[in-house]
C-alpha angles and dihedrals in degrees: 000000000000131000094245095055086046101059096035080058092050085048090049080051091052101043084049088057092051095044089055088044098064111350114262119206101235090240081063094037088060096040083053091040086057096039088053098049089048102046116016131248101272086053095047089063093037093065101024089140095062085065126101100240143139117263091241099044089039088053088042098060091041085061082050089051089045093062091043086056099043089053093041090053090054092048095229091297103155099012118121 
């Protein structure tokens, strides 16, 4: 399997994550999907606001981004 339909099914993981986190309509869970297989991960949360979202969903996924942050910044110490 290439590199390339490894990583778009890691995004699909990911967007499904999301989507169970805070329910996603199908029309945002395939903006984000796309987002996410342009620009990265890392990116898609970086510019969050030059999407076209909703205000809850936007705030939503900035509380999501929020989290990832906390636990990078602790480099995984006391997570099991």
């Amino acid at each position: 399997m290439n590199v390339n339909k490894l990583r778009d099914m890691e995004y699909i993981k990911c967007v499904d994550l999301l989507d169970k986190l805070i329910d996603l309509d199908e029309d945002t869970k395939e903006k984000i999907h796309r987002c996410v297989q342009s620009m990265g991960i890392k990116n898609f949360f970086l510019h969050l606001e030059l999407m076209d979202l909703s205000m809850e969903t936007c705030e939503n996924l900035k509380s999501v981004k929020s989290v990832i942050e906390l636990f990078d910044e602790e480099g995984g110490k006391g997570i099991i």
